[in-house]
C-alpha positions as CSV (number, residue, x, y, z in Angstrom):
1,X,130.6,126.1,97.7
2,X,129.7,124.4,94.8
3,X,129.9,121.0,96.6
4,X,127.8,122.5,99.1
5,X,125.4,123.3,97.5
6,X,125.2,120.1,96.0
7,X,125.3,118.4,99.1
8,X,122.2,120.1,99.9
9,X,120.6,120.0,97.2
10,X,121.3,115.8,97.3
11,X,119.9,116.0,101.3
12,X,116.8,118.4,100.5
13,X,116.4,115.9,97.7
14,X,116.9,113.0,99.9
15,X,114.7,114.2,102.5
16,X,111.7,115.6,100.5
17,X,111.2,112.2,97.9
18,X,112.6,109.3,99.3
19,X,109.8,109.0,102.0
20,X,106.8,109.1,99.6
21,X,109.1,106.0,97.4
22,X,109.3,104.4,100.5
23,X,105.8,105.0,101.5
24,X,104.8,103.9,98.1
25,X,106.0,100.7,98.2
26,X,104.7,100.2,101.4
27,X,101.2,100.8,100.5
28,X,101.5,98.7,97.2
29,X,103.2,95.7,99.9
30,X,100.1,96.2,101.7
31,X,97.6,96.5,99.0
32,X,99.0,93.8,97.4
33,X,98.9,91.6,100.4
34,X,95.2,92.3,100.7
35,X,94.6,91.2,97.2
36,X,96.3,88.2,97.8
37,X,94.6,87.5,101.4
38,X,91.2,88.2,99.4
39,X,92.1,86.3,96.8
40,X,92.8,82.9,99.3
41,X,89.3,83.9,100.7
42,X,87.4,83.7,97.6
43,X,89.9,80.2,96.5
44,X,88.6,78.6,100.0
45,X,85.6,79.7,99.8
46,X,85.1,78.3,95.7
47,X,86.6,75.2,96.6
48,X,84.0,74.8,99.8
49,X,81.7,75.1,97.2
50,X,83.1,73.2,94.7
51,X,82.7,70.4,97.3
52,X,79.0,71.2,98.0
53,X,78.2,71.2,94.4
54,X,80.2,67.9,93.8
55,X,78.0,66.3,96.9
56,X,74.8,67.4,95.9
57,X,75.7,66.2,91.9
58,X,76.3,63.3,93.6
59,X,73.5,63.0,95.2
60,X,71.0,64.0,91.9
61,X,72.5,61.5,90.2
62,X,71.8,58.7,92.6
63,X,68.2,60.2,92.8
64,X,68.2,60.1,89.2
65,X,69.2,56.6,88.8
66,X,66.5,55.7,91.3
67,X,63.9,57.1,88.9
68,X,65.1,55.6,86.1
69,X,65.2,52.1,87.5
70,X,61.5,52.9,88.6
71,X,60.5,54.1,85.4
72,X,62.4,50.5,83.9
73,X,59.8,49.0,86.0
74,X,56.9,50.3,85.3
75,X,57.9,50.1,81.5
76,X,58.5,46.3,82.3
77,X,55.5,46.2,84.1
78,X,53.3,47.5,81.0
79,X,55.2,45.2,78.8
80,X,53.9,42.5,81.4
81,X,50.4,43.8,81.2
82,X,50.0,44.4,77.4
83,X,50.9,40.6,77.2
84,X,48.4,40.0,80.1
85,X,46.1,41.3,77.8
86,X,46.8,40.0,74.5
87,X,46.3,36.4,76.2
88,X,42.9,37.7,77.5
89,X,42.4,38.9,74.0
90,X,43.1,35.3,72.2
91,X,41.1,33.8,75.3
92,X,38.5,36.1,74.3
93,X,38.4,35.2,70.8
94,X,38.1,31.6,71.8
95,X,35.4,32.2,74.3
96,X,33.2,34.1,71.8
97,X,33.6,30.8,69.3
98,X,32.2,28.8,71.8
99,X,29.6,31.3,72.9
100,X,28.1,32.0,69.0
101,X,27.7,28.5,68.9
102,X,26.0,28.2,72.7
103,X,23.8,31.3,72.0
104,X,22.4,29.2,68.2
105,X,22.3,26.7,71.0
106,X,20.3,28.9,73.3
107,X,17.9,30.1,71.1
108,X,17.1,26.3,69.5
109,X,16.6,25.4,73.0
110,X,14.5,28.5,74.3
111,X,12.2,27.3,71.0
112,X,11.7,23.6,72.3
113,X,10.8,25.0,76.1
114,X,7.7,26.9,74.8
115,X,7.2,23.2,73.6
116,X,7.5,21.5,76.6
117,X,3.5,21.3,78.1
118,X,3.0,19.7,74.8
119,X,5.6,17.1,74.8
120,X,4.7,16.7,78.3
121,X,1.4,15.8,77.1
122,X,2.0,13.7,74.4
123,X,4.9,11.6,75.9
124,X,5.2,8.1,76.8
125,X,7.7,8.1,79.3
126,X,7.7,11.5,81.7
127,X,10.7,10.6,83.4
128,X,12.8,10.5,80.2
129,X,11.2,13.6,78.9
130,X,11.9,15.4,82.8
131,X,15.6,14.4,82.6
132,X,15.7,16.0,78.8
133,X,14.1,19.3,80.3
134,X,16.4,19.2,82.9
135,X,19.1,18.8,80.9
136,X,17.9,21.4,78.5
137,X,17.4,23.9,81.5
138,X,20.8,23.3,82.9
139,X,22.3,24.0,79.3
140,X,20.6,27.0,79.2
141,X,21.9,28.1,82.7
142,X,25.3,27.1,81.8
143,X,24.8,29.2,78.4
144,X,23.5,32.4,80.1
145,X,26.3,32.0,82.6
146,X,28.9,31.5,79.8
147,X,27.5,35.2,78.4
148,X,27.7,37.3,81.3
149,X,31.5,35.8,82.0
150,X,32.6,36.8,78.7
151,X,30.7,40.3,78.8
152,X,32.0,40.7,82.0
153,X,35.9,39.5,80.5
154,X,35.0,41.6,77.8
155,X,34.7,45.1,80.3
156,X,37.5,43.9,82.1
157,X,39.6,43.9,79.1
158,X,38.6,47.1,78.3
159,X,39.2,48.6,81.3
160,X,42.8,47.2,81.4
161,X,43.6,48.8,77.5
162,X,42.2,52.3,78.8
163,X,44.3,52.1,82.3
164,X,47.6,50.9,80.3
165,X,46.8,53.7,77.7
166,X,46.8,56.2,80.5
167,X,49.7,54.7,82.2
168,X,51.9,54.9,78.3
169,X,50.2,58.4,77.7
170,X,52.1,59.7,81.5
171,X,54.9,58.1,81.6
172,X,56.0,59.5,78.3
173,X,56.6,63.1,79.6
174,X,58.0,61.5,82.5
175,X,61.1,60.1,80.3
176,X,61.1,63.1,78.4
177,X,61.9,64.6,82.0
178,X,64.4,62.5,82.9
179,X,66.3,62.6,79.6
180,X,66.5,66.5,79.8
181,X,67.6,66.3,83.8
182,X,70.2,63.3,82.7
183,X,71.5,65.7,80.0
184,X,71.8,68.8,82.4
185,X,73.8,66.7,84.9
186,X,76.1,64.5,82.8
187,X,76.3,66.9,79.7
């Protein structure tokens, strides 16, 4: 009777637990296997990415090395101006020699015009005295025309100084850009 009894207690036992163990595992199995099948989603879809972000680093850094070499030549192209303008300077400096000495040379000569009707009058020869006038009127000419060309070289100069000052003065921030962008993307 004993044994009976155990034996029945050993199927009652059998019959009542063992299912849910069973079951159990089953839905750990199954829960697990959804972890894992999410898990393979999430890998595929991280390395899809992965490879999007790899293509489009790729490609900002190709953009990026465009800019810079267009920034290079624009920096190249100031240094090629600020020496364009130092030559103007020096040619200046020369010009302005030989105008102080054709403006003394103006003024003596605008002094001897207002004397011409009398020399006119009191010459010998008036076709010396007409080819001196001449020549003294041409000088004049060339020394008025000397003037406004280094005036005008003068504005132009100028000009160029302001423009390259403006062109330093923006492409400053510029490099400043690309410096912070080049750091973001390589580290």
């Amino acid at each position: 009777m004993k044994r009976l009894l155990l034996l029945t207690l050993v199927i009652f036992y059998l019959l009542t637990f063992l299912p849910f163990q069973i079951g159990v595992s089953a839905d750990e199995l199954g829960d697990i296997s959804a972890k894992l099948e999410e898990l393979q989603k999430s890998l595929s879809s991280s390395e899809a990415a992965t490879a999007n972000n790899e293509k489009q680093l790729a490609g900002l850094t190709t953009q990026l090395d465009q800019i810079k070499s267009q920034v290079s030549a624009i920096e190249n192209n100031i240094i090629e101006k600020e020496k364009d303008i130092s030559k103007g300077e020096a040619m200046l400096i020369q010009q302005k020699k030989i105008l102080d000495s054709r403006v003394a040379s103006f003024y003596k000569h605008k002094g001897r015009s207002k004397d011409a009707l009398l020399q006119v009058i009191l010459s010998d020869n008036l076709s010396t005295l007409l080819k001196q006038f001449t020549y003294q009127q041409n000088l004049l000419n060339d020394d008025r025309t000397m003037i406004v060309r280094v005036v005008l070289q003068v504005q132009d100069i100028e000009k160029k100084k302001v423009k390259l000052e403006d062109e330093k003065s923006r492409l400053e921030p510029i490099k400043a850009q690309i410096d912070k962008q080049s750091t973001f993307l390589f580290g």
